[in-house]
N, CA, C and O atoms as a DFTB+ gen file, in Angstrom:
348 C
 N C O
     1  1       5.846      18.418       6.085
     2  2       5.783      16.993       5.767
     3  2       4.988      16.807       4.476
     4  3       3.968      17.463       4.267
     5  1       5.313      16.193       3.885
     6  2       5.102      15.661       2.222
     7  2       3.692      14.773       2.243
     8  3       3.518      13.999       3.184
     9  1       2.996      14.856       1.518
    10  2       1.722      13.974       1.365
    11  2       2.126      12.761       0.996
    12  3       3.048      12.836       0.184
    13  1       1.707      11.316       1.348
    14  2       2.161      10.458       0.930
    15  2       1.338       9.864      -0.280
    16  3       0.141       9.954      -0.552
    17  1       2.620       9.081      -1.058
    18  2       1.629       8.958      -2.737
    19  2       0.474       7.670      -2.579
    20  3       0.369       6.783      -1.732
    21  1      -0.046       7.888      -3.371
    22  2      -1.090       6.002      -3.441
    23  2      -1.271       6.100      -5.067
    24  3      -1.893       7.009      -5.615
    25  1      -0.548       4.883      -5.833
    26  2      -0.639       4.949      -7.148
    27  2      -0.847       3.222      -7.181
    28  3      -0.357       2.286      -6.549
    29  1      -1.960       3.375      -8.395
    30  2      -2.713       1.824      -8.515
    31  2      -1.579       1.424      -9.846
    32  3      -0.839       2.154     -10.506
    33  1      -1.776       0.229      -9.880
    34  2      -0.447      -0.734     -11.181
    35  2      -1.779      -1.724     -11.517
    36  3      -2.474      -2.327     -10.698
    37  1      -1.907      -1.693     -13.011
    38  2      -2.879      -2.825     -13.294
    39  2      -2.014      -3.761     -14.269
    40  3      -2.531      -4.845     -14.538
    41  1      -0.880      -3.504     -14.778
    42  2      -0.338      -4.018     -15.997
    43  2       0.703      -4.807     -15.484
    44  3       0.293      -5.946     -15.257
    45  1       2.232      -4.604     -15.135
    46  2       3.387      -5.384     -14.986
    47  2       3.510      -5.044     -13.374
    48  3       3.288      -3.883     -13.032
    49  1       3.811      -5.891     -12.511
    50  2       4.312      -5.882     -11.325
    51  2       5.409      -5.271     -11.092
    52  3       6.356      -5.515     -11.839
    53  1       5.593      -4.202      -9.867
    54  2       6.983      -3.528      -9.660
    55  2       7.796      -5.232      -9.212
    56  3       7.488      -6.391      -8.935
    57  1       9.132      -4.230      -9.415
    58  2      10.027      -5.639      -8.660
    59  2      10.250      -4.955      -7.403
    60  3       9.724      -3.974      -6.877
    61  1      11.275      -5.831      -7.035
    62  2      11.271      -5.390      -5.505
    63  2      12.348      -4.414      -5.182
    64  3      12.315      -4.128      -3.985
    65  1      13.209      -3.860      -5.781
    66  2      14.328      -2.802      -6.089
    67  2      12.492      -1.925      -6.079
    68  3      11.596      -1.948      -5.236
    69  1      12.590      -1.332      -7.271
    70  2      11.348      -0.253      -7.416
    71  2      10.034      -0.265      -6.135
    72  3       9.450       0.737      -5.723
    73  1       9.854      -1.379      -5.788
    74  2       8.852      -1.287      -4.898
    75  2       9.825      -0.362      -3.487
    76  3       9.573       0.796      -3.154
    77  1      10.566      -0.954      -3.063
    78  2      11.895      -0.434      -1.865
    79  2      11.786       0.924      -2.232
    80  3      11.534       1.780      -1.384
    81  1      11.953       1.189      -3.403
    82  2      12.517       2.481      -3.968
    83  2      11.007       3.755      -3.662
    84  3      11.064       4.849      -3.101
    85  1      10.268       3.328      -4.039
    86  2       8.849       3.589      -3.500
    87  2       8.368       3.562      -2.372
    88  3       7.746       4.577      -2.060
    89  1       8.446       2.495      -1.385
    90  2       7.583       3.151      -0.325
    91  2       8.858       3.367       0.746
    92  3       8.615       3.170       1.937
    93  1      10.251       3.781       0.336
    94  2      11.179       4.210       0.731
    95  2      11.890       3.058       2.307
    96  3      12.372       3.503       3.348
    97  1      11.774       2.152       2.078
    98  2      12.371       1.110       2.982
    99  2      11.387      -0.583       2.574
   100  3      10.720      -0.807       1.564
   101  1      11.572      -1.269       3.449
   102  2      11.061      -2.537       3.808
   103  2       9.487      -2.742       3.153
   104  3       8.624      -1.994       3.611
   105  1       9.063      -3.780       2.042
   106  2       8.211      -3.777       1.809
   107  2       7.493      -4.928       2.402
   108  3       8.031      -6.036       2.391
   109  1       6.308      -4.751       2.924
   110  2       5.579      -4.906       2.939
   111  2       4.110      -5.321       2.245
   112  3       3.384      -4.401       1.868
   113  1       3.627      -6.866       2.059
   114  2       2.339      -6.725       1.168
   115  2       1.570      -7.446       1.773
   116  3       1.609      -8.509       2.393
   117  1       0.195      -5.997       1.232
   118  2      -1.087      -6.493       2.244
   119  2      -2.228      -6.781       1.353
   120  3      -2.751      -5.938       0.624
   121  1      -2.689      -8.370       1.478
   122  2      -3.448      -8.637       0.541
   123  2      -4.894      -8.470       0.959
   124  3      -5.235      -8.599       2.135
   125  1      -5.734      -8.183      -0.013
   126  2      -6.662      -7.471      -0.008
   127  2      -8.168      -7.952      -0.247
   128  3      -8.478      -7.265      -1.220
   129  1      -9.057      -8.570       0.004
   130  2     -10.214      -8.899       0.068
   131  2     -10.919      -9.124      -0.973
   132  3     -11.599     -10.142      -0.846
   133  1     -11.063      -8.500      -2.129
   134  2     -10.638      -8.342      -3.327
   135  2      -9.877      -9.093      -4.441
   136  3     -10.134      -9.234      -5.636
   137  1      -8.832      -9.543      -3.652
   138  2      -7.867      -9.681      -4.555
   139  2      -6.253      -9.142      -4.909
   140  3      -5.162      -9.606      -5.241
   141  1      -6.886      -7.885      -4.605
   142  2      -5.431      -6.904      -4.541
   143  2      -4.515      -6.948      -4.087
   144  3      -4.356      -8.043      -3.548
   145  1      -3.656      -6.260      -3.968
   146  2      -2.877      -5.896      -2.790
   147  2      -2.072      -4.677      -3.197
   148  3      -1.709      -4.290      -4.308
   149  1      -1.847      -4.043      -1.629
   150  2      -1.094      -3.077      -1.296
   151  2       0.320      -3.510      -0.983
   152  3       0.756      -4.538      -0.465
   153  1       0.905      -2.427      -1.448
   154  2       2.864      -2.528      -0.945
   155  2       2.788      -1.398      -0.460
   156  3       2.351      -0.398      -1.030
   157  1       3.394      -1.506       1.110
   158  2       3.369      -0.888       1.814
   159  2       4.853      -0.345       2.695
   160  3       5.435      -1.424       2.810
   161  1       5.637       0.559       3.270
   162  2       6.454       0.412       4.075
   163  2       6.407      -0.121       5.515
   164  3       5.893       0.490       6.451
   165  1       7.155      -1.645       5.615
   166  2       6.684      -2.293       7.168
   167  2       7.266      -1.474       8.175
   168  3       6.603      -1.374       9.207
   169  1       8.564      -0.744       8.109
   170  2       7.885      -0.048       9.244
   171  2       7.867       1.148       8.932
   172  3       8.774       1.971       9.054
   173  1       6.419       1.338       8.353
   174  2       6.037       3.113       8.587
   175  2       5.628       3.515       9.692
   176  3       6.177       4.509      10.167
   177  1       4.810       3.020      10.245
   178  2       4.705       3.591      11.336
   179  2       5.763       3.318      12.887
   180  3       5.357       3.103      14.029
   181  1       6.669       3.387      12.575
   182  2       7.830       2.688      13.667
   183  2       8.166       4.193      13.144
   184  3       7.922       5.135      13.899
   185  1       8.632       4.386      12.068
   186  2       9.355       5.370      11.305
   187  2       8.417       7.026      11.473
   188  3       9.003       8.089      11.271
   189  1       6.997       6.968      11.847
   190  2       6.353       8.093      11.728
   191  2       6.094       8.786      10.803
   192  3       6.032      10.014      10.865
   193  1       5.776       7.662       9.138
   194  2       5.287       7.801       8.450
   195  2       4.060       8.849       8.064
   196  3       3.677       9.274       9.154
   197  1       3.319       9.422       7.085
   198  2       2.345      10.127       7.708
   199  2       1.090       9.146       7.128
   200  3       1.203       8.199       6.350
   201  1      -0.061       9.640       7.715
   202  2      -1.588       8.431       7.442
   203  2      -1.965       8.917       5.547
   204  3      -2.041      10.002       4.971
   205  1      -2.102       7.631       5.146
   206  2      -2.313       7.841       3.982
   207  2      -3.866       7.535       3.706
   208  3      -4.501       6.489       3.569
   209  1      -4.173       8.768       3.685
   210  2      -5.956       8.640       3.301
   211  2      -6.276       7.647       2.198
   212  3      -6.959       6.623       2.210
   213  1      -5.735       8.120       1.449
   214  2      -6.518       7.471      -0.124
   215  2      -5.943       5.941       0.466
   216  3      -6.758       5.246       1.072
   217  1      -4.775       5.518       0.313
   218  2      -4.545       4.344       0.335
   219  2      -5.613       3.146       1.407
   220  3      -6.000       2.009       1.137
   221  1      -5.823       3.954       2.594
   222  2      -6.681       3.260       3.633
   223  2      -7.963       3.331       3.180
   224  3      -8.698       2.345       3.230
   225  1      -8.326       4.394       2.738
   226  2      -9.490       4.475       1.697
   227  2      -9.536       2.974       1.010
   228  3     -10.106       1.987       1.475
   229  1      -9.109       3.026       0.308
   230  2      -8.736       1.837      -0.993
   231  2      -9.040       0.716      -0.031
   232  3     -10.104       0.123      -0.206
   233  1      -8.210       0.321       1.019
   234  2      -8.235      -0.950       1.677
   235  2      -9.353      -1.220       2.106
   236  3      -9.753      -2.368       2.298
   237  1     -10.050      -0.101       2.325
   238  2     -11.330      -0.357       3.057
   239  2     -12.915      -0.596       2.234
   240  3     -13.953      -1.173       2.558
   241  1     -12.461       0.185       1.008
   242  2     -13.023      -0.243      -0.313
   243  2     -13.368      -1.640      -1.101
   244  3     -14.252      -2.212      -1.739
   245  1     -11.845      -1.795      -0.526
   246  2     -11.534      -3.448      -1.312
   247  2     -12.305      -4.446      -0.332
   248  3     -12.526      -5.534      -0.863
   249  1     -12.771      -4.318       1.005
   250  2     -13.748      -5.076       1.701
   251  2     -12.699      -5.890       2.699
   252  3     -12.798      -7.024       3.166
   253  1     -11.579      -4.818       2.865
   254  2     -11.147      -4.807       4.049
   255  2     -11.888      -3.532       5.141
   256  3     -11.457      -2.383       5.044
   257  1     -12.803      -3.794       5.965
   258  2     -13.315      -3.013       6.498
   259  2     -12.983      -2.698       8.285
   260  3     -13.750      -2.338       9.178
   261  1     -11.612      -2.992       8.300
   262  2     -11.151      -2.408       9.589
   263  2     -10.516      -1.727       9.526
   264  3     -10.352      -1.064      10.550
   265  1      -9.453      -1.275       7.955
   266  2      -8.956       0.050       7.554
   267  2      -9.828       1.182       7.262
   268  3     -10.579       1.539       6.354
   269  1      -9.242       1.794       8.924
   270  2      -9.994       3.669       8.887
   271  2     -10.804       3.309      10.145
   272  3     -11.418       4.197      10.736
   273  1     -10.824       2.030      10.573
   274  2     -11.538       1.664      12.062
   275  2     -10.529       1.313      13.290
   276  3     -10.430       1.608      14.481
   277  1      -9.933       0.629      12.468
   278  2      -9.055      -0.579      13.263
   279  2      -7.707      -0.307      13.017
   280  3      -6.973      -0.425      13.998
   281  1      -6.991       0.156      11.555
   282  2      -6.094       0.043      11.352
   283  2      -5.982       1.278      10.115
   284  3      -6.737       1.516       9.172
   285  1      -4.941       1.817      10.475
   286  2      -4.671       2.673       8.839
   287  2      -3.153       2.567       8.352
   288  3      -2.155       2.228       8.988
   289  1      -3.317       3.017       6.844
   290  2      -2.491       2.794       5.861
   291  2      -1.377       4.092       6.463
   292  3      -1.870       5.168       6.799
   293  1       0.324       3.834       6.566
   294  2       0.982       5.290       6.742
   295  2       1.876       5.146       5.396
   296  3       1.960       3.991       4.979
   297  1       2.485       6.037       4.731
   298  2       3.683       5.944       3.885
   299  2       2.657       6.193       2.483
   300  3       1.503       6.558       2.257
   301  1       3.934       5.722       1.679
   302  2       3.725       5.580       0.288
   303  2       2.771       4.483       0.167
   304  3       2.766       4.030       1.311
   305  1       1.787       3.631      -0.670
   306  2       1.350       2.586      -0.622
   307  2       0.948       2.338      -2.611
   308  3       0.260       3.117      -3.269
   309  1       1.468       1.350      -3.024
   310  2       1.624       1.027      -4.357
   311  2       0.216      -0.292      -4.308
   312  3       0.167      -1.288      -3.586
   313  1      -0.589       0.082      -5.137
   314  2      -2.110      -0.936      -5.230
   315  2      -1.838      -1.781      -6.471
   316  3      -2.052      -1.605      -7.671
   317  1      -1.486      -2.410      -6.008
   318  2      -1.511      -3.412      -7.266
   319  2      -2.957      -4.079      -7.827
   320  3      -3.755      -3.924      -6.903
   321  1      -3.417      -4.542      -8.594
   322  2      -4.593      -5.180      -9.154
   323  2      -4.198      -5.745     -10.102
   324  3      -3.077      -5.444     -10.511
   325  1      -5.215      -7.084     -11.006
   326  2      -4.663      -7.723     -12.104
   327  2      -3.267      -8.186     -12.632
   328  3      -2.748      -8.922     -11.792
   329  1      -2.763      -8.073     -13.337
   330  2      -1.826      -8.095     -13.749
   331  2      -0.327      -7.973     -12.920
   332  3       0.741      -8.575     -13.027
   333  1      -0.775      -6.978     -12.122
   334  2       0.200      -6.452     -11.690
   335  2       0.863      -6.749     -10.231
   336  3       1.885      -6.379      -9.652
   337  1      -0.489      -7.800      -9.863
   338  2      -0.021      -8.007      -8.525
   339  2       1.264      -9.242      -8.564
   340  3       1.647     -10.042      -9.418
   341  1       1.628      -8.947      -7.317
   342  2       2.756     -10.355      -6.925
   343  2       2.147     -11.380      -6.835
   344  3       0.959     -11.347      -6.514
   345  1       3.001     -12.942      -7.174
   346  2       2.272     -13.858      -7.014
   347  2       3.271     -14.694      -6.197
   348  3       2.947     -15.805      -5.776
């Protein structure tokens, strides 16, 4: 099984073709405490996605603090910030 990616976007927002294309099905966005947000696959874990450290990392960073307690990140997960997030 493949490591799953976590890549931050500060500049232009994916669209939603590329986002799909990325976290390989149904997106998902989880906004972030911060500000941020994550794009996520909704159902990764239906699907048996694998746990994405860094990304739950990140969420839990951003002052979401029940990711890695309560809840974790599975799949690909695309971090948007600034610029780049959806509006």
């Amino acid at each position: 099984m493949m490591n799953p990616k976590y890549e931050v976007r500060e500049s232009t927002p994916p669209t939603l073709e590329e986002a799909q294309a990325f976290v390989d099905g149904y997106v998902e966005m989880v906004s972030l405490a911060d500000g941020s947000q994550l794009l996520i696959n909704e159902e990764g874990k239906l699907f048996g996605k694998p746990y994405n450290a860094e990304a739950t990392n990140a969420a839990y960073n951003a002052g979401n603090n029940w990711f890695g307690t309560e809840d974790v990140i599975v799949g690909n997960a695309w971090h948007l910030k600034e610029k780049a997030r959806w509006v």
